[in-house]
Structures are given as structure tokens and as C-alpha cells.
LUMMAR-915478 format. One record per residue: residue in one letter; x negated, y negated, z of N, C-alpha, C, O in turn. Coordinates in pm, 1 decimal, padded with zeros to 6 digits. Example, Ala and Ser with C-alpha at 12.3 -4.5 7.8 and 13.67 -1.06 7.14 Angstrom:
! LUMMAR-915478
r, nxx, nyy, nzz, caxx, cayy, cazz, cxx, cyy, czz, oxx, oyy, ozz
A, -01319.0, 00569.0, 00780.0, -01230.0, 00450.0, 00780.0, -01320.0, 00330.0, 00780.0, -01423.6, 00331.9, 00846.5 $
S, -01285.0, 00225.0, 00708.0, -01367.0, 00106.0, 00714.0, -01290.0, -00003.0, 00787.0, -01340.9, -00113.8, 00803.9 $
END
This chain:
! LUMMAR-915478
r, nxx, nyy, nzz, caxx, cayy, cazz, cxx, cyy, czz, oxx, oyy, ozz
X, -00811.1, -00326.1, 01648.4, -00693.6, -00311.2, 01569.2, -00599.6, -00428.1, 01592.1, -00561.4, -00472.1, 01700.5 $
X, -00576.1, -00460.8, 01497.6, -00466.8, -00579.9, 01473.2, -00310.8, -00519.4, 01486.9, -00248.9, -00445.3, 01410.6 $
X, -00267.9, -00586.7, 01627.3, -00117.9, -00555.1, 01644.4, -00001.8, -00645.0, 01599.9, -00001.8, -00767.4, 01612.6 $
X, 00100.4, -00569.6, 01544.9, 00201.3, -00691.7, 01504.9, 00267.8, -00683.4, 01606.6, 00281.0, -00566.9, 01643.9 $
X, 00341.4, -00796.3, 01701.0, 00464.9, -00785.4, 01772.3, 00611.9, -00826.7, 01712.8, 00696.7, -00762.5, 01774.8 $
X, 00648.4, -00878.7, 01652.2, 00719.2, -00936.8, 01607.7, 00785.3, -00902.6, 01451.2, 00725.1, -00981.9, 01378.8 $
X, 00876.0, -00826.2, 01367.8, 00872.5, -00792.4, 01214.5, 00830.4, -00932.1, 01126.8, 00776.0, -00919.7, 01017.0 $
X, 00860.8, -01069.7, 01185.7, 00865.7, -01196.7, 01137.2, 00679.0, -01235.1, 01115.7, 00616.7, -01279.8, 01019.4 $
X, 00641.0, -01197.6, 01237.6, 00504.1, -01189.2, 01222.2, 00408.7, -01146.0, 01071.8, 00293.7, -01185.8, 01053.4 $
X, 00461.5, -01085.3, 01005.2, 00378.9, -01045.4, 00886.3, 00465.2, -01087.1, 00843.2, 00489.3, -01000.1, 00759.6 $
X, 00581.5, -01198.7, 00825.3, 00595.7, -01246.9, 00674.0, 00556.9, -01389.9, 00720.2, 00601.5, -01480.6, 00650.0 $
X, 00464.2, -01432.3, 00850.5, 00409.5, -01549.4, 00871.2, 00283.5, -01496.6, 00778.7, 00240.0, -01565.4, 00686.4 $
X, 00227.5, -01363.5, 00813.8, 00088.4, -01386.9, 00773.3, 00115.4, -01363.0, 00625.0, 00009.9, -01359.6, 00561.7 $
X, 00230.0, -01344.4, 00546.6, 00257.9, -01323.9, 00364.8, 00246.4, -01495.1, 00352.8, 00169.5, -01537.5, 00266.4 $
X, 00303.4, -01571.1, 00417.4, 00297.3, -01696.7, 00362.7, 00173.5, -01776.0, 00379.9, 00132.9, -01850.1, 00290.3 $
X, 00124.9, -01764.8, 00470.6, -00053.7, -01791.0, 00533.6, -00115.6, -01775.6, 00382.0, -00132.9, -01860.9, 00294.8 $
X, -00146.0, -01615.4, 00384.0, -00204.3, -01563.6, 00256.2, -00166.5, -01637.6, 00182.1, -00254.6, -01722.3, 00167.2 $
X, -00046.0, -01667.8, 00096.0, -00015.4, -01671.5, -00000.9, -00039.1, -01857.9, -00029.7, -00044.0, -01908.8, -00141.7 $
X, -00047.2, -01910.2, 00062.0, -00085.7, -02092.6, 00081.6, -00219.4, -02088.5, 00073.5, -00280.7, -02168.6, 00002.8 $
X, -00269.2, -02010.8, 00132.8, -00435.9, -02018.6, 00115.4, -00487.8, -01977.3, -00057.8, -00593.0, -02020.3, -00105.2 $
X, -00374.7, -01872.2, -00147.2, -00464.9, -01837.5, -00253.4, -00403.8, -01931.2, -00329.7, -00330.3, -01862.4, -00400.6 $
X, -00382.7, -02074.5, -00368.8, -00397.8, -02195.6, -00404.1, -00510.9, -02199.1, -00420.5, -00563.9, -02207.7, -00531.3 $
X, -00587.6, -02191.3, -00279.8, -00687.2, -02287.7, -00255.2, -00806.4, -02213.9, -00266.5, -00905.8, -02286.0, -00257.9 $
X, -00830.1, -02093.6, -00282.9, -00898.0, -01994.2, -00289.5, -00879.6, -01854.6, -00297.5, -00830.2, -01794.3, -00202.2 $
X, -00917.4, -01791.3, -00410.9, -00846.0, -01675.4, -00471.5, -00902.9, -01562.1, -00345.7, -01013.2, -01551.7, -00292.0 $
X, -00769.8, -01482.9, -00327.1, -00752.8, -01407.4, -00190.0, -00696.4, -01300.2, -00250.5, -00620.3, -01303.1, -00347.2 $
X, -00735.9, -01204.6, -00190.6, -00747.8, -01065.3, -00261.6, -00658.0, -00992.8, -00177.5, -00722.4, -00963.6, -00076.8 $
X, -00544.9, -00950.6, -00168.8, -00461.5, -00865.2, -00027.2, -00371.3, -00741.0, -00127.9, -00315.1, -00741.3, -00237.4 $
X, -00399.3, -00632.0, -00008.2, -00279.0, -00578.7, -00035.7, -00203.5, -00492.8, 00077.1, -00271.2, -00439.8, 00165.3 $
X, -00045.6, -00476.9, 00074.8, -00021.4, -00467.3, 00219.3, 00018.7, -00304.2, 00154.1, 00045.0, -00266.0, 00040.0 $
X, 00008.8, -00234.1, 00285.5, 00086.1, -00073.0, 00299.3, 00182.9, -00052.1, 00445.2, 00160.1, -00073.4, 00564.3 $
X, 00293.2, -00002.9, 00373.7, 00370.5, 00025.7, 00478.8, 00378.9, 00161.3, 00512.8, 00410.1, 00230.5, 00415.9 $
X, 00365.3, 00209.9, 00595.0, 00392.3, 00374.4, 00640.0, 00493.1, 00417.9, 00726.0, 00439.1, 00454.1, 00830.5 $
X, 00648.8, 00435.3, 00732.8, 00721.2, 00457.3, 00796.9, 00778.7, 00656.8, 00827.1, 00818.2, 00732.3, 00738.2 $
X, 00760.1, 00698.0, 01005.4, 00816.8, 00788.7, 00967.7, 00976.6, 00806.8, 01003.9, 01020.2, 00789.2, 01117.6 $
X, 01033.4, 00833.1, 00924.9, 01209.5, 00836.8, 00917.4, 01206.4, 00980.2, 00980.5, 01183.4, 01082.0, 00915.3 $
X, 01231.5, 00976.6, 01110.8, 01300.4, 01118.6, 01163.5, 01400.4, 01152.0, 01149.6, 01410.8, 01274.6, 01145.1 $
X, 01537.7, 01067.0, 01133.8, 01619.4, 01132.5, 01073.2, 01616.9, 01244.9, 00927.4, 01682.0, 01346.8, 00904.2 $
X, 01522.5, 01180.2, 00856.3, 01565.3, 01214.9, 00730.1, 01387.7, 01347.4, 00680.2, 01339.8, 01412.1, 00587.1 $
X, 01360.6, 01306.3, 00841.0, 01248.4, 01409.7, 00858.6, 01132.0, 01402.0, 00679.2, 01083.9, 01478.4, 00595.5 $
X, 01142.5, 01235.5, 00715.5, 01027.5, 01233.3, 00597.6, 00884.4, 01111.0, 00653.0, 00852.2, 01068.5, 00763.9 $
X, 00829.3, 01088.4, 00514.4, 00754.7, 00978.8, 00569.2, 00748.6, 00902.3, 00427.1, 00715.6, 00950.3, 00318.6 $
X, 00787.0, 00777.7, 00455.3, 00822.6, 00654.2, 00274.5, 00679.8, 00592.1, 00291.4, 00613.5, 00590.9, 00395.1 $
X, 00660.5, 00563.3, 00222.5, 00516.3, 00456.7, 00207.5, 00568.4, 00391.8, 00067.9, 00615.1, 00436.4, -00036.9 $
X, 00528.3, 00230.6, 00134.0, 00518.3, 00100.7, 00017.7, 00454.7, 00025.9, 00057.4, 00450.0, -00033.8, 00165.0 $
X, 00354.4, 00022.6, -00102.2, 00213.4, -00101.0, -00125.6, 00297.0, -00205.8, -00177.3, 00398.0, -00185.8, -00244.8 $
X, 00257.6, -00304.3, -00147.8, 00266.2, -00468.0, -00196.0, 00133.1, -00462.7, -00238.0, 00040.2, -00434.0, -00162.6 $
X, 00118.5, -00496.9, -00388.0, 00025.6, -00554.1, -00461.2, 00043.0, -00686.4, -00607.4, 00115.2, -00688.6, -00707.1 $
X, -00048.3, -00769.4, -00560.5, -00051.5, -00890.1, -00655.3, -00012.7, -00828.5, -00777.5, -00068.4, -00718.8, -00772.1 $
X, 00040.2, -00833.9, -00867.3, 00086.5, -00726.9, -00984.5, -00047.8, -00781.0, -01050.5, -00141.7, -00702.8, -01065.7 $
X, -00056.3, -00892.5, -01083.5, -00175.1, -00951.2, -01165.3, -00293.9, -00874.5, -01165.6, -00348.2, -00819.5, -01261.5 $
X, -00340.6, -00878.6, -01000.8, -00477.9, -00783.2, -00970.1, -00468.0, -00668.2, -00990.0, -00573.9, -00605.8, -00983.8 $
X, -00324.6, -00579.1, -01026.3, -00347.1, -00469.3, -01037.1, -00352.0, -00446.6, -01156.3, -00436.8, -00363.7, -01189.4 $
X, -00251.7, -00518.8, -01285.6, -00249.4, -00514.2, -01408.3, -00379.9, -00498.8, -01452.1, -00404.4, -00426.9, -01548.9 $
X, -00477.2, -00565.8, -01384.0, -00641.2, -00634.7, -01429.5, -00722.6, -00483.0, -01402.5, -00813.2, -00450.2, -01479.1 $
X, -00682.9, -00396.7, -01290.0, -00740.7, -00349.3, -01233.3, -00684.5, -00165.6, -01350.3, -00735.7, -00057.3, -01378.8 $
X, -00573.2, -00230.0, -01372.1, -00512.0, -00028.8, -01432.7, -00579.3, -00074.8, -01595.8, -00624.4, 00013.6, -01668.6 $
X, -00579.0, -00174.9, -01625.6, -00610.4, -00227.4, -01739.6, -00776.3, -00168.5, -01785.2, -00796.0, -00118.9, -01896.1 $
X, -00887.7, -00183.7, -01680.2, -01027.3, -00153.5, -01668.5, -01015.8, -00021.6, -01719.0, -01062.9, 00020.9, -01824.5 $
X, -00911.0, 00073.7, -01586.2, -00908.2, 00224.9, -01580.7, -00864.8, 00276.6, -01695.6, -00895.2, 00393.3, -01720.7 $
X, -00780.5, 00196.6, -01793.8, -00729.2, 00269.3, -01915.0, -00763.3, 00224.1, -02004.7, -00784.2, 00301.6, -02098.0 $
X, -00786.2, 00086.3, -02025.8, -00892.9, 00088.2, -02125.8, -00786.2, 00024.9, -02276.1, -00813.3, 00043.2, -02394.7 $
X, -00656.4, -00055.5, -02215.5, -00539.1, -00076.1, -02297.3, -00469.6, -00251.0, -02182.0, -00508.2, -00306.8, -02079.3 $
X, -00370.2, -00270.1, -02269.2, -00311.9, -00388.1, -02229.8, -00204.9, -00369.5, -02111.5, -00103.2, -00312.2, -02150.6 $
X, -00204.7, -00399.8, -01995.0, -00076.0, -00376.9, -01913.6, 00003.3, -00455.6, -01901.3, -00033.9, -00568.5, -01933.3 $
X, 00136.8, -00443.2, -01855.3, 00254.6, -00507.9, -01844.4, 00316.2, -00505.9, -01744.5, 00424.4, -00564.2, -01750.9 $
X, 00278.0, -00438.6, -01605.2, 00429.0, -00417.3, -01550.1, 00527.3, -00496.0, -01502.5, 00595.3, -00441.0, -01415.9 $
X, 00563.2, -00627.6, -01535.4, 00667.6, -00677.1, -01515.9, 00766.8, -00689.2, -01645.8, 00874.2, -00747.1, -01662.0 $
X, 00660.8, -00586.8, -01755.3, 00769.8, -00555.3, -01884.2, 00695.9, -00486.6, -01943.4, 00644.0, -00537.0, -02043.0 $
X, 00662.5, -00352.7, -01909.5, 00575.0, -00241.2, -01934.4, 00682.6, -00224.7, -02087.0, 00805.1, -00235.8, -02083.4 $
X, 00614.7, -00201.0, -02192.5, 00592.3, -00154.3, -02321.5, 00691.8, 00022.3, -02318.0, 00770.0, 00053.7, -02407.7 $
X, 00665.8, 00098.6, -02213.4, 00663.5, 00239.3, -02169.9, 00698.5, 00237.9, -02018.8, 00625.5, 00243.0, -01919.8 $
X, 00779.5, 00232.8, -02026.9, 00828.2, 00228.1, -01837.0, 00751.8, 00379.2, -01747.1, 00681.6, 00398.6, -01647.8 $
X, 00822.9, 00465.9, -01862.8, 00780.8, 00634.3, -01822.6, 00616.1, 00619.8, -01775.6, 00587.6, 00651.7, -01660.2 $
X, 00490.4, 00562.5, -01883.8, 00401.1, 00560.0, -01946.3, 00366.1, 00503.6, -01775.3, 00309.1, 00571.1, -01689.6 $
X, 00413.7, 00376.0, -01760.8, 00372.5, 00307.7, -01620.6, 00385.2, 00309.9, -01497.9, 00329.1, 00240.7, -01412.8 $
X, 00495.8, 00429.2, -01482.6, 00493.9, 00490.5, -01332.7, 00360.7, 00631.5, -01365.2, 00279.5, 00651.4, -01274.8 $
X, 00355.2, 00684.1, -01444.6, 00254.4, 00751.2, -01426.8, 00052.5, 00655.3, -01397.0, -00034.5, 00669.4, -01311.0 $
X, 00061.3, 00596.5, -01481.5, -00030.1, 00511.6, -01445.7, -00041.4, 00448.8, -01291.1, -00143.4, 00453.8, -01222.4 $
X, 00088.1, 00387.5, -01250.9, 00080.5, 00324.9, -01094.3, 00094.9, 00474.6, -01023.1, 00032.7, 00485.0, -00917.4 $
X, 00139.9, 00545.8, -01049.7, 00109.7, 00711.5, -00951.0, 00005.4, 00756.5, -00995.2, -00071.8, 00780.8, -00902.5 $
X, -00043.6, 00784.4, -01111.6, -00213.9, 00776.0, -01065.6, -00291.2, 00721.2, -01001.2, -00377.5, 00791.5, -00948.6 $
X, -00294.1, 00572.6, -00977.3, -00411.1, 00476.6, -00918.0, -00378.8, 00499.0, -00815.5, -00459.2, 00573.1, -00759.0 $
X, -00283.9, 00467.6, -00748.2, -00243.7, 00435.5, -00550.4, -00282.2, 00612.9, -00546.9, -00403.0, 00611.9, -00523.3 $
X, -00245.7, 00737.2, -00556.8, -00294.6, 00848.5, -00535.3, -00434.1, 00854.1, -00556.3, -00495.1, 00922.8, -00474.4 $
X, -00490.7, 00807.4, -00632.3, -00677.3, 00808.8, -00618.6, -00713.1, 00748.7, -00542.2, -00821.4, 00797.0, -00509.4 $
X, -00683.0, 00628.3, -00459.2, -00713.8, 00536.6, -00399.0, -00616.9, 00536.3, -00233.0, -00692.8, 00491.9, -00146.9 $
X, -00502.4, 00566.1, -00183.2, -00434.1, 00559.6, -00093.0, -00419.2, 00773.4, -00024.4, -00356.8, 00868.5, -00071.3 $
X, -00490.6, 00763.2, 00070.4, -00475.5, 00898.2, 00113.0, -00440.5, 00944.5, 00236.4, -00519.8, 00908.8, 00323.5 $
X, -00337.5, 01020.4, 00279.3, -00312.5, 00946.6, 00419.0, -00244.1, 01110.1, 00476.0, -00179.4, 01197.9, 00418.9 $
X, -00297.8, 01093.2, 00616.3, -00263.1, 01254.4, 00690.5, -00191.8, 01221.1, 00769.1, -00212.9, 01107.0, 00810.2 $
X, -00112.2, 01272.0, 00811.4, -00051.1, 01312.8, 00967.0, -00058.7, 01471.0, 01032.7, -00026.6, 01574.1, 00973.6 $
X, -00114.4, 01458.2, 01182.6, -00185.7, 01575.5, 01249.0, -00253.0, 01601.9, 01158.3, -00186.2, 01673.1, 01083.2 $
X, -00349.0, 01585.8, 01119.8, -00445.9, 01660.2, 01045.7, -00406.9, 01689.1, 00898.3, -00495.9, 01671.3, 00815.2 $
X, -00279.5, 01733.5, 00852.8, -00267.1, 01730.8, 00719.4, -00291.7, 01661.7, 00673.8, -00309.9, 01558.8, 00738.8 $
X, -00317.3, 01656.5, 00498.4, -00272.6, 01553.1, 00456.3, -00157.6, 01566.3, 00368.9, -00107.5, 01678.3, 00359.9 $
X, -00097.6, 01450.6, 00289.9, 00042.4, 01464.6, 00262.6, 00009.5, 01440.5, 00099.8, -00090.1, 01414.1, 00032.6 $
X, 00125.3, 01460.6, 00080.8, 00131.6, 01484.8, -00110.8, 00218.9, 01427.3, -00148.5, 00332.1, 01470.6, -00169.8 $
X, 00167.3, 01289.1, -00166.7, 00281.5, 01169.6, -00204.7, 00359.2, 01197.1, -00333.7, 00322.4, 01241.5, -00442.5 $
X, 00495.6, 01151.2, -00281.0, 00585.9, 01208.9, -00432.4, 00618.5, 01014.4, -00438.8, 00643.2, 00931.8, -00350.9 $
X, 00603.1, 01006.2, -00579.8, 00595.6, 00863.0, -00659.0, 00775.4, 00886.7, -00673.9, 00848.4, 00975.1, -00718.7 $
X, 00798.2, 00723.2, -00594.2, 01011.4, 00738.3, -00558.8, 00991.7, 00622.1, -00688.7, 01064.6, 00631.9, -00787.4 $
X, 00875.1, 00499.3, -00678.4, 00906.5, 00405.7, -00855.4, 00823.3, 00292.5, -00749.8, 00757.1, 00292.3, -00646.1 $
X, 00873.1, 00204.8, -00847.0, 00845.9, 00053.1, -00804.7, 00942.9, -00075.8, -00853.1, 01040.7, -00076.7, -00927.9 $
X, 00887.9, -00164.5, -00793.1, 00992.5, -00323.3, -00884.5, 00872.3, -00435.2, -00833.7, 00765.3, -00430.2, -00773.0 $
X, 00944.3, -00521.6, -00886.9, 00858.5, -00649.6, -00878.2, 00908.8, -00766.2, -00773.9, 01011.7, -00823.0, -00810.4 $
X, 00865.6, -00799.9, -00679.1, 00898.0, -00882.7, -00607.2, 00833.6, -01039.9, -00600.7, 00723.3, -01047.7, -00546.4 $
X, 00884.6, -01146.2, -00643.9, 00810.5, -01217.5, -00698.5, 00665.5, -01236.7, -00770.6, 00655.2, -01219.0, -00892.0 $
X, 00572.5, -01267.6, -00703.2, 00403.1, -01220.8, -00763.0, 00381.6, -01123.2, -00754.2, 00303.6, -01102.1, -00847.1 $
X, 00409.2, -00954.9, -00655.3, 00390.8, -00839.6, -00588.9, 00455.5, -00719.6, -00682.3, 00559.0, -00690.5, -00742.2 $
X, 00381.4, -00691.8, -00666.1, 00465.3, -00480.1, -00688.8, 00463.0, -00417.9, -00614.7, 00350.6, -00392.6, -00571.5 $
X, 00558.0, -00363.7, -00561.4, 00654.2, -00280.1, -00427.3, 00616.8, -00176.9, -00540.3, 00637.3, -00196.7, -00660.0 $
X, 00540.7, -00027.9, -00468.8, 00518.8, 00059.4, -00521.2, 00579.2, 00209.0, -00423.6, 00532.5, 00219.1, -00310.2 $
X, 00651.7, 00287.9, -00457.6, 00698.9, 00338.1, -00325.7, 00676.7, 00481.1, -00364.1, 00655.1, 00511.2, -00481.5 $
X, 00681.7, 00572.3, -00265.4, 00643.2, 00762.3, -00217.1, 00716.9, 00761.7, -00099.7, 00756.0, 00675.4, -00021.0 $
X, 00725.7, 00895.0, -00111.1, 00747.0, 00956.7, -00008.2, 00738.5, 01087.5, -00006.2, 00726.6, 01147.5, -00113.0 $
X, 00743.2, 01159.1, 00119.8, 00655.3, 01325.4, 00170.7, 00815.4, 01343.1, 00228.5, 00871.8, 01245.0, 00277.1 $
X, 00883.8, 01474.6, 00219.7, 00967.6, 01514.3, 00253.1, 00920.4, 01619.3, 00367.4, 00802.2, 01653.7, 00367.7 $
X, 01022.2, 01678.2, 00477.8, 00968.0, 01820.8, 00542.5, 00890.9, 01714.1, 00646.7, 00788.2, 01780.5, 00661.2 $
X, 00875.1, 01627.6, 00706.6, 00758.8, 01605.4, 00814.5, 00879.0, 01527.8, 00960.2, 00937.7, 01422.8, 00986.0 $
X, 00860.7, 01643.2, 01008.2, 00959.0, 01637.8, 01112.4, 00952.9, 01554.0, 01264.6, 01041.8, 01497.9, 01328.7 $
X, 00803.1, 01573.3, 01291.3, 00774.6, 01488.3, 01368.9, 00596.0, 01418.9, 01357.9, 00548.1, 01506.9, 01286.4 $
X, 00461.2, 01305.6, 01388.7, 00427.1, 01243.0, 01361.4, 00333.2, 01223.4, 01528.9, 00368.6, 01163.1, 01630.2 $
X, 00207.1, 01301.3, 01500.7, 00152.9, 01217.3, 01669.8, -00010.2, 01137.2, 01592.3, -00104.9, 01092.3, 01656.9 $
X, 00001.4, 01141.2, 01469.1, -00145.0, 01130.5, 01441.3, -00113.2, 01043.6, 01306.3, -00080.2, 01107.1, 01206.2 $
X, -00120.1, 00929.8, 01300.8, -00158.3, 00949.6, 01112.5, -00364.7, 00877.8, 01066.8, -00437.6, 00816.6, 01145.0 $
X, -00385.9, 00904.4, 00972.7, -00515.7, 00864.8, 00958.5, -00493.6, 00849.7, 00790.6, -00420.5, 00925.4, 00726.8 $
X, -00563.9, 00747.5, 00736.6, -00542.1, 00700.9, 00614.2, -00673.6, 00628.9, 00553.0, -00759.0, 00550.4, 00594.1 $
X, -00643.0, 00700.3, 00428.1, -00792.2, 00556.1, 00350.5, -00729.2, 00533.9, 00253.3, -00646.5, 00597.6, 00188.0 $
X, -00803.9, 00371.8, 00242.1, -00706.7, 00310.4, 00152.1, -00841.9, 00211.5, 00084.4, -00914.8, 00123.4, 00129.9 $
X, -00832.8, 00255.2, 00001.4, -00973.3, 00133.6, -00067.2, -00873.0, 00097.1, -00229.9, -00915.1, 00129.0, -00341.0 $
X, -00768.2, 00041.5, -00210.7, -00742.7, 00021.5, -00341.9, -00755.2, -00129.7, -00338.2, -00723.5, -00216.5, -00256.9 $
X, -00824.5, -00128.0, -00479.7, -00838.6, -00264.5, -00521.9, -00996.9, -00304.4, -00491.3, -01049.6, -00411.1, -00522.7 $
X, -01062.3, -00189.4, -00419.9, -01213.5, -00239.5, -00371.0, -01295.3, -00249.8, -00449.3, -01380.0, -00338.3, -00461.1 $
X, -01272.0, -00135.5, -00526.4, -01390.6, -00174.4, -00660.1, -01382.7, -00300.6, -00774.4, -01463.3, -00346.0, -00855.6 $
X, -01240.1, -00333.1, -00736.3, -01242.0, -00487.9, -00854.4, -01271.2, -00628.9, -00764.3, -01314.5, -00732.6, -00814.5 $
X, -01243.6, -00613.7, -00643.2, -01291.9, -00704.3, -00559.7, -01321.4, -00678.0, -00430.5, -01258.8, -00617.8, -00343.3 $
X, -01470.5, -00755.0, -00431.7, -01552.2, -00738.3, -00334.0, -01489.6, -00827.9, -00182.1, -01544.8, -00805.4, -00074.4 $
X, -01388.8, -00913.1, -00189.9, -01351.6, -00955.9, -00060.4, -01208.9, -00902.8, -00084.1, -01128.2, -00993.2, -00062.3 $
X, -01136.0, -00761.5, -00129.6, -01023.1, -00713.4, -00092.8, -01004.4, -00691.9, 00048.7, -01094.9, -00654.9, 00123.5 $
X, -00867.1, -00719.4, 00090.2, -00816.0, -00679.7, 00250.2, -00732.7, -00599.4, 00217.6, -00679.3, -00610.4, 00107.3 $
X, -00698.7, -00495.8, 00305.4, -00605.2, -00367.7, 00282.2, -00530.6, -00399.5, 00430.5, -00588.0, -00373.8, 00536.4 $
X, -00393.2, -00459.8, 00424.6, -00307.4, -00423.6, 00538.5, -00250.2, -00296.4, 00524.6, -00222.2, -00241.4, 00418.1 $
X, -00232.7, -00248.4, 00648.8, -00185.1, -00134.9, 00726.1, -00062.5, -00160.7, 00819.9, -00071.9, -00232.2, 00919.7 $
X, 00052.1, -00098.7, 00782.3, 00146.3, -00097.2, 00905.1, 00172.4, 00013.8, 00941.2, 00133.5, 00084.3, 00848.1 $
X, 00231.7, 00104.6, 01049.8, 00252.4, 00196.0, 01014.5, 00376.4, 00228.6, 01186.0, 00356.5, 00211.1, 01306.2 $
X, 00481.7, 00274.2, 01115.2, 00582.1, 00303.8, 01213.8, 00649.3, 00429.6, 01203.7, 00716.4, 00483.6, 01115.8 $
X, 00607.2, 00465.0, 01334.4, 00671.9, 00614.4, 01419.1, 00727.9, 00598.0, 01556.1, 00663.4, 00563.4, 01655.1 $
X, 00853.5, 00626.2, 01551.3, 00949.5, 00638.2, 01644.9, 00934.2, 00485.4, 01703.4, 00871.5, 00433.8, 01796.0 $
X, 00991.5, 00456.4, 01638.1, 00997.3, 00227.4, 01646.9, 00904.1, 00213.9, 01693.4, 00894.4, 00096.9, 01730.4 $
X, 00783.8, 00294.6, 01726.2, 00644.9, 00212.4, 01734.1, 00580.9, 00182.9, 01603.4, 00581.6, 00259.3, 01506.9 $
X, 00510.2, 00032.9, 01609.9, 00460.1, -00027.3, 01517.1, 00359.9, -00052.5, 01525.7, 00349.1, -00149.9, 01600.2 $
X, 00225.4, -00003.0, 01472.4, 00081.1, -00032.2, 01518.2, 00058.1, -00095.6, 01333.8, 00123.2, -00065.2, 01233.8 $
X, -00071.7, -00199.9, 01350.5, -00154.9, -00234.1, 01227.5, -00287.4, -00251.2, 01211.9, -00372.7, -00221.8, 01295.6 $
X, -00305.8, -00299.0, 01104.3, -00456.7, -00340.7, 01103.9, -00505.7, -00355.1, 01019.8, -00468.9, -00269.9, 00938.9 $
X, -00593.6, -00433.5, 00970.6, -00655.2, -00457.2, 00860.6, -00799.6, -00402.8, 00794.1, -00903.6, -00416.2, 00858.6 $
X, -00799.4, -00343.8, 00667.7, -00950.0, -00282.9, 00641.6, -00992.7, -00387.3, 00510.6, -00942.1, -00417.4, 00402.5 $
X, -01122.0, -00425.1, 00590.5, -01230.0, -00508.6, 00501.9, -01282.3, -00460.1, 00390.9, -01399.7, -00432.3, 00415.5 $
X, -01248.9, -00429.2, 00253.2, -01389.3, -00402.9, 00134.6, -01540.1, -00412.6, 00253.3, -01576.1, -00522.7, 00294.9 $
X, -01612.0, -00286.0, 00293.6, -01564.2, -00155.5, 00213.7, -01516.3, -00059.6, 00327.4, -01499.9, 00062.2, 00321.9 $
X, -01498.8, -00140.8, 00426.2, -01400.5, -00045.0, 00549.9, -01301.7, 00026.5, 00503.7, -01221.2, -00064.4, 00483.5 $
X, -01228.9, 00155.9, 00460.8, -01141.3, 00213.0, 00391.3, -01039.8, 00305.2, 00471.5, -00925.2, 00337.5, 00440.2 $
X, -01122.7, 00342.1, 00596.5, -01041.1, 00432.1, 00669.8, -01010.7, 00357.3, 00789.5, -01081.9, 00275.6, 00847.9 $
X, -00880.5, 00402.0, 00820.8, -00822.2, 00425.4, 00976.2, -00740.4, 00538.7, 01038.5, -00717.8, 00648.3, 00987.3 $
X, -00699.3, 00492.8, 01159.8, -00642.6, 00587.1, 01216.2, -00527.8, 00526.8, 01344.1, -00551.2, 00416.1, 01392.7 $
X, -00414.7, 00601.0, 01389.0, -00315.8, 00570.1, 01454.2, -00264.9, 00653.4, 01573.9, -00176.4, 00733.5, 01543.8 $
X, -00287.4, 00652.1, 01651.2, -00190.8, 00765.3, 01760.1, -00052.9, 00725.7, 01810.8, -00033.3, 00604.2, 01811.4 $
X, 00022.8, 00784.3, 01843.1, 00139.9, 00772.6, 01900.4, 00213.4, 00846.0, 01979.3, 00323.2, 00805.2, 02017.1 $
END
């Protein structure tokens, strides 16, 4: 498992990535998993190339996408809360959780896609699969962060590595 020490540390490895797909098309997408004890929830946000995903919701529906000027705004949070829910599945202690779709925006090349699980009070386990983006590309990387009680563990899953897991 790949540890971050540092928060600066993964926006070394966003710029790494992002210098290298110049030079060779690089397939990433990052997930954040935070649990907020105050607010006794758990937020999750994907960073995805909007491009690769446009390409990718585009296959699944079978129509033209937009989301950096979706046609149907309504139309396109249901679409991006369909895909990341078929594809992003993630437990703590053994449950699993029932992501509620909070929206998204666009962050330069990326789409910040965000959920969150209300009611989860405390966090000794999480375990997650995440294969989005695997079936459109065969060298996708799936980052993983995931923070409970300011601990920060990560790691990366290879196409077609999909699952992990976290203790704390």
C-alpha cells in the first residue's frame, strides 16, 4: 500500500501525472474518502479526466455528452450518479454504504464528483472497489485516499485490481 505523508504529496503526484500525459496518454482517477465525525458522516470525491468520462457515459448511453455544458444539467447528475454508483462501492465495518449524489463541478481538465452517507458515527474498517473507467481503459489507475480520525492511508489499484481495504 502506497502511503501519503504529506497533503502536498498528491498534488506532486497530480502534476507528475498530468506532465507525463503530454507525453503519453495516462489514464487516472483519484477518490477521496473522508470520515467527518463531527458531522457523523462519510463525503467521497472522484477526480476524473472529464474527457475520459464524457467518452466513457457517452458508450453507456448511447448519445452526445457535455459536462462542462451539459444540454440537461438535471439529465447529467443522474447519469454521473449512475456510473460512479455501478462502478465505486465502498463499506465501512462490514456495511456497505448508500451513496447520496451531493453534485459535481469542473476543475480545470477534472470532474470533482461528490456523495455522501449520513448517520456513520464512527469508522474502524473501510473496504472499497473501484473499477471505474476499467472497461474503457486497459492501463486505468484508480487512486485511493481515505481519512479517519486525521489518519490518512492510500493506494493505488491497477486495471483490473479493483478492490481494497483500510484499518484504523
Amino acid at each position: 500500500m502506497l502511503k501519503i505523508k504529506h497533503p502536498g504529496d498528491t498534488m506532486l503526484q497530480l502534476i507528475i501525472i498530468s506532465w507525463l500525459s503530454f507525453f503519453h496518454p495516462f489514464f487516472v482517477s483519484v477518490t477521496e474518502i473522508n470520515h467527518n465525525a463531527k458531522n457523523q458522516s462519510v463525503e467521497v470525491s472522484c477526480r476524473i479526466f472529464y474527457d475520459d468520462l464524457e467518452r466513457t457515459l457517452e458508450k453507456q448511453y448511447k448519445s452526445p455528452i457535455d459536462i462542462v455544458h451539459p444540454k440537461d444539467k438535471t439529465k447529467m447528475n443522474q447519469q454521473l450518479n449512475d456510473y460512479i454508483k455501478k462502478h465505486l462501492a465502498i463499506k465501512t465495518d462490514g456495511k456497505a454504504l448508500n451513496l447520496s449524489y451531493v453534485g459535481y463541478e469542473i476543475q480545470e481538465d477534472a470532474a470533482w464528483i461528490y456523495f455522501e452517507v449520513k448517520g456513520i458515527s464512527k469508522v474502524k474498517k473501510v473496504e472499497i472497489h473501484d473499477d471505474i473507467l476499467f472497461a474503457e481503459h486497459p492501463e486505468q489507475i484508480n487512486m485511493l485516499h481515505v481519512t479517519v480520525g486525521g489518519q490518512r492511508k492510500s493506494t493505488k489499484l491497477d486495471n483490473p485490481e479493483s478492490d481494497a481495504g483500510f484499518e484504523f
